[in-house]
C-alpha positions in Angstrom: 0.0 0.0 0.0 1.5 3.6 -0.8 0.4 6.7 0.2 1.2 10.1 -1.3 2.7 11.6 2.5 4.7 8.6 2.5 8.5 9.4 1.9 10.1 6.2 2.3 9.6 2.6 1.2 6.8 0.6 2.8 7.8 -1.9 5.3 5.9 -5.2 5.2 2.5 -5.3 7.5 2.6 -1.7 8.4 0.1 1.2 7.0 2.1 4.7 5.8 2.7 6.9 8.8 0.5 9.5 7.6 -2.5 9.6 5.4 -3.1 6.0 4.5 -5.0 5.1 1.4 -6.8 1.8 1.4 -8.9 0.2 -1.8 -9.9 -2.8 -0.1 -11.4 -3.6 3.7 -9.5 -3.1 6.6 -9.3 -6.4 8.7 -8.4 -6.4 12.6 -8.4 -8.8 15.2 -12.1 -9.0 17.3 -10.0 -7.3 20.3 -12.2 -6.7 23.6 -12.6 -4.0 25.9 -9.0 -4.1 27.8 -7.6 -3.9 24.5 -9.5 -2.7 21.5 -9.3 -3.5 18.1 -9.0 0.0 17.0 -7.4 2.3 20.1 -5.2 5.1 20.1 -1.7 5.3 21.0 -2.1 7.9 23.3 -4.9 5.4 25.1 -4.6 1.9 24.3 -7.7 1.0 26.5 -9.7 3.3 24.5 -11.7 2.4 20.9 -13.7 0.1 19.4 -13.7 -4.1 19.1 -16.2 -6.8 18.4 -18.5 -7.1 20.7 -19.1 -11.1 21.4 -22.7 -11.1 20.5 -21.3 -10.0 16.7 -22.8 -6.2 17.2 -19.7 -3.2 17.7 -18.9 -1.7 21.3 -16.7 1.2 22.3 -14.5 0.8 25.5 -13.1 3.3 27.9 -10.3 2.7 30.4 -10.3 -0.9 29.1 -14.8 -1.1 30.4 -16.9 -1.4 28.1 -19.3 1.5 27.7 -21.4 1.6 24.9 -22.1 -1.4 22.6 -24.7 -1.8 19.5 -25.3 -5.1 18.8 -25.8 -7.8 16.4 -30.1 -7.3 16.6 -29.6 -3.1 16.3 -30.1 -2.6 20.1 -28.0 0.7 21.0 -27.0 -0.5 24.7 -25.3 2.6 27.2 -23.6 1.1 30.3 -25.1 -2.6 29.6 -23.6 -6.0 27.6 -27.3 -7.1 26.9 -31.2 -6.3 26.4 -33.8 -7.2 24.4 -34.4 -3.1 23.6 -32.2 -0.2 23.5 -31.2 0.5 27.1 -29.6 3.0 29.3 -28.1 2.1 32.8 -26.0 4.3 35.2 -24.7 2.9 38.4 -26.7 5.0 40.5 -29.0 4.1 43.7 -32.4 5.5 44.3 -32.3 9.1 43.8 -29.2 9.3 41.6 -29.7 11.2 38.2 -29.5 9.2 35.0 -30.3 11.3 32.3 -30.7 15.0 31.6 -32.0 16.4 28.5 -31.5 20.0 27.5 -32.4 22.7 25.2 -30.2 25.6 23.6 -30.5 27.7 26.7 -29.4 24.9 29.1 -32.8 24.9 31.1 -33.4 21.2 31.9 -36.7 19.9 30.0 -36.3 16.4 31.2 -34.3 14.2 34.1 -34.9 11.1 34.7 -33.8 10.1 38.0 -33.2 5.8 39.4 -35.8 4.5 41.5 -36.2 1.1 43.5 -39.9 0.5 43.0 -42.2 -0.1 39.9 -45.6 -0.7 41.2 -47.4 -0.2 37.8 -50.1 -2.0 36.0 -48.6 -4.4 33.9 -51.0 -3.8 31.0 -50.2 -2.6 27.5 -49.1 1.4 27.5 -47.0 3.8 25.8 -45.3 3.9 29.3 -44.5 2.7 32.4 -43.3 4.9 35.3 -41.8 3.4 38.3 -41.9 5.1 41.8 -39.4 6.6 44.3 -39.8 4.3 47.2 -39.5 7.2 49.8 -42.1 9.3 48.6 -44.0 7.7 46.7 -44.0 9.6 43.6 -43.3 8.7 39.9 -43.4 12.3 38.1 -43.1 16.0 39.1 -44.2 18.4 36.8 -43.5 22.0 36.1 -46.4 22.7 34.3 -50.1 21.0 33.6 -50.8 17.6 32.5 -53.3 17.9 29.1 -55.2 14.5 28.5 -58.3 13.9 26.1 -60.3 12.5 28.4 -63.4 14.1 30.1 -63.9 13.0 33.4 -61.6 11.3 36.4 -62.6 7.4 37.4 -61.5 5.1 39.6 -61.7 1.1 39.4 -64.4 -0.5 41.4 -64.5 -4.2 42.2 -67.9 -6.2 40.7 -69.5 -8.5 42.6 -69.9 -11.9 41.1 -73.0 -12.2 39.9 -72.6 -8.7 38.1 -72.9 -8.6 34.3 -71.3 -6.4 31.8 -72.0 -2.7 32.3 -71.5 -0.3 29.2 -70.1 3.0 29.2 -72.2 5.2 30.1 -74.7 3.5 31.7 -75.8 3.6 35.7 -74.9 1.2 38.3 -75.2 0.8 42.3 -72.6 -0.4 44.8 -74.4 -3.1 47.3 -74.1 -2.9 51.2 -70.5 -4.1 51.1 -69.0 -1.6 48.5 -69.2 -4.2 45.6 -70.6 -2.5 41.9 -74.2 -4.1 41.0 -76.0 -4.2 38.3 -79.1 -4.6 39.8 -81.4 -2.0 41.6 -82.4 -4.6 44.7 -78.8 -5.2 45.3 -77.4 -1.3 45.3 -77.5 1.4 48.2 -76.2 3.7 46.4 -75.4 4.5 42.4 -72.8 5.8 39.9 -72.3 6.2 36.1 -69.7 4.2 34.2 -67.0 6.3 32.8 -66.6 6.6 28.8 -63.2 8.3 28.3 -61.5 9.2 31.4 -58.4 11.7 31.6 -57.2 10.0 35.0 -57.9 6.7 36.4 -57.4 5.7 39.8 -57.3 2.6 41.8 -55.1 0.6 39.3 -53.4 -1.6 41.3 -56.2 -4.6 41.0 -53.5 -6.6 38.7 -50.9 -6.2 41.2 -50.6 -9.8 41.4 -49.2 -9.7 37.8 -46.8 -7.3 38.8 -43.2 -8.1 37.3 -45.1 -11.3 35.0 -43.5 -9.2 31.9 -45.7 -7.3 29.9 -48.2 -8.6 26.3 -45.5 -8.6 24.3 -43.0 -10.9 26.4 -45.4 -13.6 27.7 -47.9 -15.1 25.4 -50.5 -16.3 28.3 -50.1 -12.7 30.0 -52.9 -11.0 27.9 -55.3 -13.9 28.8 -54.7 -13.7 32.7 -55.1 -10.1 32.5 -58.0 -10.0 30.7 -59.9 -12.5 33.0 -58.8 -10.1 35.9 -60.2 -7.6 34.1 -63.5 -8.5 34.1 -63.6 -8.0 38.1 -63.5 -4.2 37.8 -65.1 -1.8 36.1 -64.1 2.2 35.5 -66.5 4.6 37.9 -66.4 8.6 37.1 -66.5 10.4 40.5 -65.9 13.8 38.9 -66.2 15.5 35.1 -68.6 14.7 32.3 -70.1 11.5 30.8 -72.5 10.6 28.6 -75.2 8.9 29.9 -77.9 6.5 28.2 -81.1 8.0 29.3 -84.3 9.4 27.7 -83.6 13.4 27.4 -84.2 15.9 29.7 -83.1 19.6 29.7 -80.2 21.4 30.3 -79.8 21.9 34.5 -82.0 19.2 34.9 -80.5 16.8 37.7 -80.5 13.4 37.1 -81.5 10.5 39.4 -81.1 6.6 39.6 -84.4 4.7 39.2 -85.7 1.2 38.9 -86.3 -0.1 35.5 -87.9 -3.3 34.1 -85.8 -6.7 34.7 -84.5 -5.1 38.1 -82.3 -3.5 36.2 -80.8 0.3 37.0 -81.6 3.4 34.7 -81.2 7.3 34.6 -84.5 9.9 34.6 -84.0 14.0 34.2 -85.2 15.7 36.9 -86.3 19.6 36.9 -84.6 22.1 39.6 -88.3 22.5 40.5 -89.7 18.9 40.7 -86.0 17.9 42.8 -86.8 17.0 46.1 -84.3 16.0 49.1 -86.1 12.5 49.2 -83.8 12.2 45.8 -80.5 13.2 47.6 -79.4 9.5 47.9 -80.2 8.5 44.0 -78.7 11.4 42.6 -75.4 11.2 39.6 -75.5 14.3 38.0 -76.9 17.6 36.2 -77.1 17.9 32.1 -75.0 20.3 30.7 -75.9 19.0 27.1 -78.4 16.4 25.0 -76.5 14.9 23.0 -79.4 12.7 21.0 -82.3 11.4 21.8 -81.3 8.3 23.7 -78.2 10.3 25.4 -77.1 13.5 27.5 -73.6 14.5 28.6 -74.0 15.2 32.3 -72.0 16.5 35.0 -70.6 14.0 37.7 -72.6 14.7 41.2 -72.4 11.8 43.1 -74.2 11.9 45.9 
């Protein structure tokens, strides 16, 4: 191989000093990350070598640091994953990551905790918790959601059927949700697209079972767990299956046919404090004949 900046003759199995020129592939030894294939001879510890899995990793100071390997996971601080991955040897508390913007205000740090907690089911994201306080995110400003009203999950009782969004249900003596008016002392509405949901620890016994994805019999367990609880709006607005009232009109809990549990409008005028006890809500709007969005008024 000759090279234009070289002055003398080439000596067997060495490159030009200065400004090599190559026309084929470069071939080195795998090298590892005490002494990488391709270092610097200012810092032998420090370059790049074949990482054992076949992907490429970059050693510092002879550890390996960073590694991309052979199924295109990027990998910061760990030999192996299944996904990309970050880790810093940090306890509970420590900093990880910081992400900032051109004036060097911090938009995002991520910090280690020593708790997940979560529910285990499907989501853009899971959020562990710090296991002093209890908390999984501060934020500096408001948290915007397309939902409409806030809900918590309620446990059914056994014999209770399928209850649509929407529709009105009873909790019996014991707290359980009912679908049926002999069974309930009190009443709610089903959510139908809540912004916040509380309560969602009823999977808990799934809790580290790996999520859809990684365990083929997970989505059927969950589901079956599922069926237990239902979504209950406490506060916001829902639309509710009923025959219309008007707007202002408070609406009540009644009996209907089959023992069943329906919704009737109920005029400012015509509301008595014998209804205090049935009461959900107020109508802001009629949305068709068969529904109204109402306000949440549990009482």
């Amino acid at each position: 191989m000759f090279s234009p900046f070289h002055s003398g003759i080439p000596t067997a199995g060495f490159a030009p000093v200065a400004g090599p020129r190559f026309t084929g592939q470069v071939m080195a030894d795998d090298g590892g990350a005490p002494s990488p294939a391709y270092g610097f001879s200012t810092a032998s510890t420090t370059g790049l070598f074949r990482a054992p899995d076949g992907g490429l990793a970059l050693s510092i100071g002879g550890v390996e640091r960073l590694r991309l390997d052979a199924s295109g996971n990027l990998l910061v601080g760990r030999q192996g994953s299944s996904s990309h991955a970050l880790y810093r040897d940090v306890v509970e508390g420590g900093r990880i990551l910081t992400s900032y913007g051109s004036d060097q205000t911090a938009a995002l740090e991520i910090y280690a905790v020593a708790q997940e907690g979560y529910n285990s089911a499907a989501a853009a994201m899971l959020i562990g918790r710090n296991s002093l306080t209890g908390r999984s995110l501060n934020a500096g400003g408001s948290l915007n959601v397309q939902g409409s009203d806030y809900a918590e999950y309620e446990v059914k009782r056994a014999d209770c059927g399928p209850i649509a969004k929407g529709d009105v249900c009873g909790f019996d003596a014991e707290g359980y949700l009912t679908d049926r008016w002999s069974q309930a002392v009190s009443f709610a509405v089903k959510s139908t697209q809540p912004g916040y949901v509380g309560g969602d620890d009823w999977a808990v016994e799934l809790a580290g079972a790996g999520a859809a994805g990684d365990d083929p019999g997970f989505q059927d367990r969950y589901e079956a767990m599922r069926t237990r609880v239902d979504r209950i709006a406490y506060c916001g607005k829902v639309p509710v299956t009923m025959a219309p009232g008007n707007p202002g009109d408070l609406v009540i809990a009644v009996e209907r046919e089959g023992d069943r549990i329906g919704a009737l409008a109920v005029s400012p005028d015509d509301y008595e404090p014998a209804l205090e006890p049935y009461r959900i809500g107020r109508i802001r709007r009629i949305l068709s004949p068969q529904q109204c969005l109402i306000m949440v008024m549990l009482s």
